[in-house]
VEXBADREN-192148 format. One record per residue (C-alpha): residue in one letter; x, y, z. Coordinates in pm, whole numbers, padded with zeros to 5 digits, always signed. Example, Ala and Ser with C-alpha at 12.3 -4.5 7.8 and 13.67 -1.06 7.14 Angstrom:
2
A+01230-00450+00780S+01367-00106+00714
***
This chain:
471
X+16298+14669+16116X+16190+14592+16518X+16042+14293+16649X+15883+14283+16967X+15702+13965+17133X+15366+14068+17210X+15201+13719+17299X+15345+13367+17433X+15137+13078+17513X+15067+13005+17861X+15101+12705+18077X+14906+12672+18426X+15063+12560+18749X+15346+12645+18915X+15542+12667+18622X+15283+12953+18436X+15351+13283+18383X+15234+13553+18584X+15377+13891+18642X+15393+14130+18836X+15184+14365+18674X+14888+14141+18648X+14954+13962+19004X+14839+14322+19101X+14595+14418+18915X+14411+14094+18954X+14422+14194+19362X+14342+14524+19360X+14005+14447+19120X+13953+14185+19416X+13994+14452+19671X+13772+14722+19486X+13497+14443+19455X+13494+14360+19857X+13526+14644+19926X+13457+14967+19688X+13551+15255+19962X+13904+15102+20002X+14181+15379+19912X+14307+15163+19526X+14615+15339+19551X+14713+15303+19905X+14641+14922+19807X+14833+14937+19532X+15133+15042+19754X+15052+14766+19994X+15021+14438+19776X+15328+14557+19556X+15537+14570+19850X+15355+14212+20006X+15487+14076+19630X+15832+14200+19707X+15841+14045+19952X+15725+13734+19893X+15912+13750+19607X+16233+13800+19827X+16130+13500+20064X+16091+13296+19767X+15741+13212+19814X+15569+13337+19517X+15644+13018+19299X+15385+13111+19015X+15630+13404+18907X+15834+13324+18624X+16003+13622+18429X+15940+13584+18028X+16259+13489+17925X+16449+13189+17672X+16381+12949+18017X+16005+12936+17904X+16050+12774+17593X+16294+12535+17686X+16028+12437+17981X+15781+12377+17788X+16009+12173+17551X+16142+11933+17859X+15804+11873+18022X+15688+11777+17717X+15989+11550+17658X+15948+11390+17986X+15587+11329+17876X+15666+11074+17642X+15861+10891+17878X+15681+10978+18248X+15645+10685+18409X+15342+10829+18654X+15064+11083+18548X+15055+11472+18514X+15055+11630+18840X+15374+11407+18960X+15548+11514+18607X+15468+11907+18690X+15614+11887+19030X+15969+11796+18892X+16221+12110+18960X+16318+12358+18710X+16640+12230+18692X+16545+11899+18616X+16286+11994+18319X+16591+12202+18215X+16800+11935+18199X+16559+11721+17989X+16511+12053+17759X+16900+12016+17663X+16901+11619+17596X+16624+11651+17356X+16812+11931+17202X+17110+11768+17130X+16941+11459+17040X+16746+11636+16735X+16379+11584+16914X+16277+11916+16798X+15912+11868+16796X+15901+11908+17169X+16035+12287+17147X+15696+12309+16863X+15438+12310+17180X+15531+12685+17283X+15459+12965+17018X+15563+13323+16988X+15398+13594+16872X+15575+13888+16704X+15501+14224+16652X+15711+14352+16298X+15685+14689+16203X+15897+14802+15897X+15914+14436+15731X+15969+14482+15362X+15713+14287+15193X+15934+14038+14999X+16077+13933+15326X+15668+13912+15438X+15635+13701+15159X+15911+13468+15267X+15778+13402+15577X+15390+13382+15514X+15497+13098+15267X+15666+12851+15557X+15444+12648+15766X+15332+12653+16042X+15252+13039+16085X+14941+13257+16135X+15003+13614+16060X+14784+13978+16037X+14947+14177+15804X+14875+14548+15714X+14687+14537+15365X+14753+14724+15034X+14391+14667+14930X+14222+14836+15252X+14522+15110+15333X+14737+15356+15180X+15122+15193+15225X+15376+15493+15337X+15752+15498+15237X+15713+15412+14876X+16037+15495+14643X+15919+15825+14515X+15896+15735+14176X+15676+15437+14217X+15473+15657+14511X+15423+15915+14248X+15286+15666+13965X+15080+15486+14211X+14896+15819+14275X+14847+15911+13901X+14662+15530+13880X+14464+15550+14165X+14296+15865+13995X+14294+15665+13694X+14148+15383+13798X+13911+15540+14003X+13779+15755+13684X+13734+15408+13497X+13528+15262+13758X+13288+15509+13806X+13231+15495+13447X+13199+15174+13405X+13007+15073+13726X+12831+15426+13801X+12472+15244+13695X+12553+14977+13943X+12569+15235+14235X+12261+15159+14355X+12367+14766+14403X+12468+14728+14802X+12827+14614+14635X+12886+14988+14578X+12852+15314+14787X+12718+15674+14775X+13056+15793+14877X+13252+15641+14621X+13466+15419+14928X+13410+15123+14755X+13525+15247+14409X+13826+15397+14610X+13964+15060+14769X+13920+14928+14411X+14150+15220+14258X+14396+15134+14559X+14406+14746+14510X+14498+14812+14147X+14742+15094+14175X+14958+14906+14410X+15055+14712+14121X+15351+14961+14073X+15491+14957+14420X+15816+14796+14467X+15788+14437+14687X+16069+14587+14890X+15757+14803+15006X+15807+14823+15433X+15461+14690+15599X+15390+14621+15965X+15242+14253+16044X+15174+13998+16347X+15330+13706+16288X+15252+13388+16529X+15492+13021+16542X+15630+12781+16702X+15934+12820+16904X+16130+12550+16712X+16013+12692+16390X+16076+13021+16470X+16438+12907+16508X+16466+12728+16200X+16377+13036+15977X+16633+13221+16136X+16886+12933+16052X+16766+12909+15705X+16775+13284+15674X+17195+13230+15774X+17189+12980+15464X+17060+13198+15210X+17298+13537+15367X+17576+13286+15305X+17499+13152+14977X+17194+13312+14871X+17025+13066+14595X+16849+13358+14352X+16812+13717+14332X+16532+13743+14531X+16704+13657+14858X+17029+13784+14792X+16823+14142+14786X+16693+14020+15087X+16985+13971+15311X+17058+14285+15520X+16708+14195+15569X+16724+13861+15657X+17007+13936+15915X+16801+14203+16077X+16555+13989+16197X+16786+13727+16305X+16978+14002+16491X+16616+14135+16628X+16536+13712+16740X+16915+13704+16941X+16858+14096+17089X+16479+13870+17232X+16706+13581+17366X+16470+13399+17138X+16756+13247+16923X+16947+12863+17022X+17218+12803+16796X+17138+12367+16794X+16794+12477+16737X+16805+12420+16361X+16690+12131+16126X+16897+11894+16017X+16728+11770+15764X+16871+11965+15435X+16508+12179+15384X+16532+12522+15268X+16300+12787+15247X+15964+12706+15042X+15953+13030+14861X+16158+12925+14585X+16141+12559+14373X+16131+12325+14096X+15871+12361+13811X+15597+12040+13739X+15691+11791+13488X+15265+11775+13412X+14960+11908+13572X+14778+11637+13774X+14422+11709+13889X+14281+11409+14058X+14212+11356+14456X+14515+11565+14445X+14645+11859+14215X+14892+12064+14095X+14933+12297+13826X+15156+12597+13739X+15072+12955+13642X+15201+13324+13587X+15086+13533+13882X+15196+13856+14011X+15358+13919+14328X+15075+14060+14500X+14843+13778+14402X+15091+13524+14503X+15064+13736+14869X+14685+13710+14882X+14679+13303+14765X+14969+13239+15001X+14674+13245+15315X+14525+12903+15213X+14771+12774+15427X+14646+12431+15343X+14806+12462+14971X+15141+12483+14841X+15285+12767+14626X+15643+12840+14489X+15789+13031+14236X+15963+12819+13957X+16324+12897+14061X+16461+12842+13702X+16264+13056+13586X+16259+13370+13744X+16418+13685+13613X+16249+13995+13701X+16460+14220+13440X+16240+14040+13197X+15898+13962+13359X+15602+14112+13205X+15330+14280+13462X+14929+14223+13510X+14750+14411+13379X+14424+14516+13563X+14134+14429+13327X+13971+14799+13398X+14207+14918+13130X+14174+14656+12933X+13935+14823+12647X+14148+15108+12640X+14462+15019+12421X+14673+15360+12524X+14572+15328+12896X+14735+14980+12818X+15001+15090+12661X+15073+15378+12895X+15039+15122+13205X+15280+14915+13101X+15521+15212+12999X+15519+15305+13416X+15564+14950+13467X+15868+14907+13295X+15979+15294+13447X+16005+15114+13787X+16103+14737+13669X+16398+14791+13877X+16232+14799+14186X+16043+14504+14093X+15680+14624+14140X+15376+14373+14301X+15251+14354+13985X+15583+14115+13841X+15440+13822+13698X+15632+13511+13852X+15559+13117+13716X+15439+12992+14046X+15319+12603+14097X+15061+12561+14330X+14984+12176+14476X+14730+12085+14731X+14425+11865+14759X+14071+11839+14603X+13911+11910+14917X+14138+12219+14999X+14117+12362+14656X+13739+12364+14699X+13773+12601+15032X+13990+12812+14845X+13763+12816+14591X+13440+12880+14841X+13639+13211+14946X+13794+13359+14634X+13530+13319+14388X+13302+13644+14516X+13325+13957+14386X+13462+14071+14708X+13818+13898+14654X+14080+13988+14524X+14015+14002+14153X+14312+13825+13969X+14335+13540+14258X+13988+13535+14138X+14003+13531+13794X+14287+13257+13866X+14075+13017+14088X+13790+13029+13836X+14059+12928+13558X+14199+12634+13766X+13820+12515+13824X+13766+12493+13490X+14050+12283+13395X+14060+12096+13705X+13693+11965+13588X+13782+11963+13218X+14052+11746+13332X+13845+11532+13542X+13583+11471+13258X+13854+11322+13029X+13972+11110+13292X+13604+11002+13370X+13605+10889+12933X+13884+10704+12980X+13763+10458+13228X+13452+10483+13063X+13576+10329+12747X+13786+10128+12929X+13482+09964+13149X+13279+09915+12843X+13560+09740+12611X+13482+09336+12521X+13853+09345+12508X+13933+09428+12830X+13882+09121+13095X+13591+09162+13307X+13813+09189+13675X+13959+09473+13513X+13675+09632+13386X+13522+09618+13700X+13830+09792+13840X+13794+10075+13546X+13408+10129+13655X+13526+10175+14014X+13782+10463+13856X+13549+10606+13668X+13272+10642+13984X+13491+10781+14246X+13598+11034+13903X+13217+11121+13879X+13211+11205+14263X+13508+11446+14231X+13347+11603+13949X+13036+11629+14167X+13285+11821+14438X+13470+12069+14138X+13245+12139+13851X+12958+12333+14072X+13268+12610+14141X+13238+12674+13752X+12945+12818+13748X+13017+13172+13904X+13101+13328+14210X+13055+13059+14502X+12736+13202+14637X+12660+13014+14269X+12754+12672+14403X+12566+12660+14733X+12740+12890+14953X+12514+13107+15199X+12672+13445+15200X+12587+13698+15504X+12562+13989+15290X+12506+13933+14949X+12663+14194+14727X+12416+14251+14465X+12660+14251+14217X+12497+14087+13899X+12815+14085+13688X+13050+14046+14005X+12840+13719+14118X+12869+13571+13795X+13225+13623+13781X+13211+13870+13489X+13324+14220+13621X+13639+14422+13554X+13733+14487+13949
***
């Protein structure tokens, strides 16, 4: 694995970042404006040797080198913020070493959030994708992550490589017998690129999770240290399977973070969290103003529903046990009983490598308001189709549910043997239940451009809009 820091935020003043490199190309573009017939590189020459020695005269002040100091800057001028007695510009004028010196009190005192305001981006290449997994499923993070749907992933175990070639030609036979009427449709092209991507998002089913990727992955300072500290948990006394195949990993990129000077040992919570991948099953599904709810999904799905970052998921720690998890089967195949059969013979070929296609109990939480933006993206026939298929499922019973709540303060509002305060109360229930059907049940009707979503390109896809298609 390597990890390089492509992007850190940027503060203004004399405490910004600038280096040298742009000091001088921001001069030079000043110089070829005023004056286009000046000799760039002679210039060039010139103002690198004025920043020498300016530098050496200690007079360019805006020059800070990107180093560990940055972060803990940022962390005690934001400390001294909550206690500055004056106003900004007096608070910015305070020396390094004094910021410095508020950076370490708040670090020893636990007042993290302070080292939260400055945030790191990293460039990963090689990540295996159960480690991407891991870290796409901690907030706060954004990430960009190379994408088994759209490209062809490279160092595959040879067996699985081999069987995820045979599918894609499989898969891409079935479509274009199935869907070759529909080629006409804008969903669909001449060239068959469409059909091809589908073929691909469906054989990488039998590639392993281990599967190296390459993504961009952007947080905080503070919580960039606290992953690495619950990564030295788990390499200790790893709590499942998962992450005890995941520890020469794990310590990689915590020995990538320390080779970055990004690491602070007294940088970690104290608070007895541990990473969110991993926890307790429901003890009953609850779909109100808030919801949860658990499921079987695969590992791949579990990727793509992992970027409502607004939701919760984790995988039922109890019960996972990948020598005996059954795999998804793509619905293409699904009126063809020896495709089927042979499918899940490969499947079970590789189950040692645990393929994306592993079907793990996962729980998912969140809110009605957040479930209906996840909803407004993955029910089109451009998603994803088993997080599909999945949200569609949960809208269902999240209205069924909310119907049989709305009878039950029905009844309960129209009773002569209930006192009238309560029923009152009861026809309140019931109304705010009728509004939160009002929000849900629309999302049952078919894909979202169904329910009152504009799309910019509509796909043309009769049995993809209406939530009906194989792909």
């Amino acid at each position: 694995m390597e990890v390089k820091v492509v992007m850190r935020s940027v503060l203004d003043g004399a405490l910004g970042q600038i280096s040298d490199e742009t000091l001088l190309k921001n001069v030079i573009e000043i110089v070829k404006r005023e004056n286009p017939e000046e000799d760039t590189i002679k210039t060039a020459n010139l103002v690198s040797h004025i920043i020498k020695e300016m530098r050496g005269e200690d007079l360019l002040k805006a020059d800070k080198k990107y180093d560990n100091n940055f972060n803990n800057i940022v962390a005690g001028l934001m400390g001294s913020t909550c206690y500055m007695k004056d106003n900004f510009e007096k608070l910015y004028k305070r020396t390094e070493d004094q910021i410095l010196r508020i950076a370490n009190t708040v670090l020893v005192n636990g007042h993290h959030s302070t080292f939260g305001h400055s945030h790191v981006t990293l460039q990963i290449t090689n990540i295996p994708k159960s480690l991407a997994i891991v870290l796409n499923n901690e907030k706060e993070y954004n990430t960009s992550e190379k994408s088994a749907r759209y490209t062809i992933m490279k160092d595959i175990n040879p067996k699985n490589n081999a069987l995820f070639d045979k599918w894609m030609e499989i898969f891409n036979r079935k479509i274009e017998q199935k869907y070759n009427s529909s080629l006409a449709s804008n969903f669909f092209d001449e060239k068959g690129i469409k059909i091809k991507k589908l073929s691909q998002e469906n054989a990488r089913y039998l590639i392993p999770i281990s599967t190296p990727t390459n993504m961009v992955y952007t947080t905080s300072f503070r919580q960039l240290n606290y992953l690495c500290h619950l990564f030295e948990k788990e390499i200790e006394q790893p709590s499942n399977t998962y992450y005890k195949d995941l520890k020469t990993d794990m310590l990689d990129f915590i020995d990538n973070i320390k080779m970055l000077n990004l690491y602070i040992p007294e940088l970690e919570d104290h608070k007895d969290r541990k990473l969110s991948l991993f926890g307790d099953g429901i003890a009953d599904s609850i779909y109100s103003n808030v919801y949860q709810t658990e499921y079987p999904m695969s590992f791949a799905c579990l990727a793509q529903a992992q970027r409502h970052r607004t939701l919760n998921y984790n995988i039922i720690e109890s019960e996972y046990n990948p020598n005996y998890a059954m795999c998804y089967i793509p619905p293409i195949i699904d009126d063809d009983k020896k495709l089927k059969k042979e499918f899940i013979g490969d499947f079970v070929s590789v189950k040692d490598t645990i393929p994306q296609g592993t079907l793990v109990n996962c729980v998912e939480r969140g809110t009605i308001e957040n479930f209906v933006l996840k909803a407004k993206e993955r029910l089109c026939s451009q998603a994803q189709k088993e997080v599909r298929d999945r949200t569609f499922a949960t809208a269902k019973e999240y209205t069924q549910a909310l119907y049989s709540t709305k009878e039950k303060y029905e009844k309960m509002a129209k009773s002569e043997f209930v006192k009238s305060e309560f029923r009152k109360i009861n026809k309140a229930k019931m109304d705010l239940t009728e509004e939160l059907i009002e929000k849900i049940e629309p999302l049952t009707k078919g894909s979202r451009c169904m329910s009152g979503y504009k799309c910019a390109s509509p796909c043309g896809f009769k049995e993809g809009i209406e939530l009906e298609s194989m792909i």
